[in-house]
C-alpha positions as CSV (number, residue, x, y, z in Angstrom):
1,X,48.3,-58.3,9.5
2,X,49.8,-55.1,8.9
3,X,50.5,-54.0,5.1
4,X,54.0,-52.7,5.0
5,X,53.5,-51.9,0.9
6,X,54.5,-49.0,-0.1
7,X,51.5,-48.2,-1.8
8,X,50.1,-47.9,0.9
9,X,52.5,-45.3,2.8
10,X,50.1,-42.7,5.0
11,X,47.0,-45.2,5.1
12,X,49.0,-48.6,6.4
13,X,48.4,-47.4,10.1
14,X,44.7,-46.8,9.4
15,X,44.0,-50.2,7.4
16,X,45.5,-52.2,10.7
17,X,43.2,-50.3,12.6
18,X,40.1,-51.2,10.4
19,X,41.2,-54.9,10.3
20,X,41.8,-54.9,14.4
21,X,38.6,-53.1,15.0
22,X,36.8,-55.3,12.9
23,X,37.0,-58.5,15.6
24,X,38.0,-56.5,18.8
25,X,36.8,-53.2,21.0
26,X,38.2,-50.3,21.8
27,X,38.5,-49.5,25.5
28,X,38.9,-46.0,26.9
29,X,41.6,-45.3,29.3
30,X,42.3,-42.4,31.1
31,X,46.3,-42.5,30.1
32,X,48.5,-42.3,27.2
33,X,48.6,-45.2,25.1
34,X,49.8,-44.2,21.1
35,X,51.9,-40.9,20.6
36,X,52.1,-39.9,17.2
37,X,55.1,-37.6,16.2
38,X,54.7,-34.6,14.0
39,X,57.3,-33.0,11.9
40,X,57.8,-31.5,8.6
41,X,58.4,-35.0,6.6
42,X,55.8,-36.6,7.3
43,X,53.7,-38.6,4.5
44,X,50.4,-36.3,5.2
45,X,52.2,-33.3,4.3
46,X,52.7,-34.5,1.0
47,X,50.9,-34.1,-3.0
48,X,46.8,-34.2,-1.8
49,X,46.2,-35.9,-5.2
50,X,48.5,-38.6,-3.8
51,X,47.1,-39.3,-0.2
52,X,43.6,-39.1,-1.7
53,X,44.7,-42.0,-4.1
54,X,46.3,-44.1,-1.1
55,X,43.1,-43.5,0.9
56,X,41.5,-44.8,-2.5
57,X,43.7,-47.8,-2.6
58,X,43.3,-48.2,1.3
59,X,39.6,-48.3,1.0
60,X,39.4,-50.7,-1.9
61,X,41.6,-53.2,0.0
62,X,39.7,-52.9,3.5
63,X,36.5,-54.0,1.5
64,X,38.7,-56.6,0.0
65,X,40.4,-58.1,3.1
66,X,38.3,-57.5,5.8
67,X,34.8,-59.0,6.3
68,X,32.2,-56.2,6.6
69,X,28.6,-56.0,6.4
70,X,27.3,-54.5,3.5
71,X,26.0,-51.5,5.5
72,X,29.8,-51.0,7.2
73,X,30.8,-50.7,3.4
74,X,28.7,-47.9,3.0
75,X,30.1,-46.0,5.4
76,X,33.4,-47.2,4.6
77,X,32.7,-45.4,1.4
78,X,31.2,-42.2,3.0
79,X,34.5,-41.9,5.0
80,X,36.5,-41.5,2.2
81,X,33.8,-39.8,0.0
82,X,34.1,-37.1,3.0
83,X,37.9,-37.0,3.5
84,X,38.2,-36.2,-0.2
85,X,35.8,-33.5,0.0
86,X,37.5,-32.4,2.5
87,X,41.1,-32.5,1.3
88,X,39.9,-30.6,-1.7
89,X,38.4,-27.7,0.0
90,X,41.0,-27.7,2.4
91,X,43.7,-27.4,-0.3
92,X,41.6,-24.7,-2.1
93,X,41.2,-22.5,1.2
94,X,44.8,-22.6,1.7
95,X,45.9,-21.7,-1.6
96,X,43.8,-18.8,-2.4
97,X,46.0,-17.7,1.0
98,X,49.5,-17.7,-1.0
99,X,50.5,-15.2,-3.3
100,X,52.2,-16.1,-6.1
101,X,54.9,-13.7,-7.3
């Protein structure tokens, strides 16, 4: 079930969500369950133009490969229509911050 393509390197972990969720529910415990480790390699800190074109990829292949309604499309699409938004204007703020010498 989970894509291990590298194509798909910084969405994989959010397409096997998407195709778990689809059949099962999420329950809400009061303890740890996932930790997620940060540090300076990681995919997400790479090109934007590249992790919005994996989230591209990611989105066209969940409405490939896993059943959803026509109305859970829509907002399949809406998700990513949002995160690109708001990887753009989060890029743009951050660059108008750095001075280029």
């Amino acid at each position: 079930m989970f894509v291990e393509e590298r194509k798909y390197a910084v969405v994989e972990d959010w397409m096997f969500i998407v195709q778990n969720l689809n059949h099962d529910r999420i329950y809400i415990v009061d303890e740890i369950t996932l930790t997620m480790i940060d540090h300076d390699g990681r995919s997400m800190r790479g090109d934007q133009q590249d992790i919005i074109n994996k989230n591209i990829l990611a989105t066209q292949w969940i409405e490939n490969n896993v059943d959803l309604t026509p109305k859970q499309k829509r907002i399949l699409w809406v998700f990513l229509s949002t995160f690109v938004q708001h990887t753009i204007t989060l890029t743009a703020s951050v660059q108008k911050h750095f001075v280029i010498f």
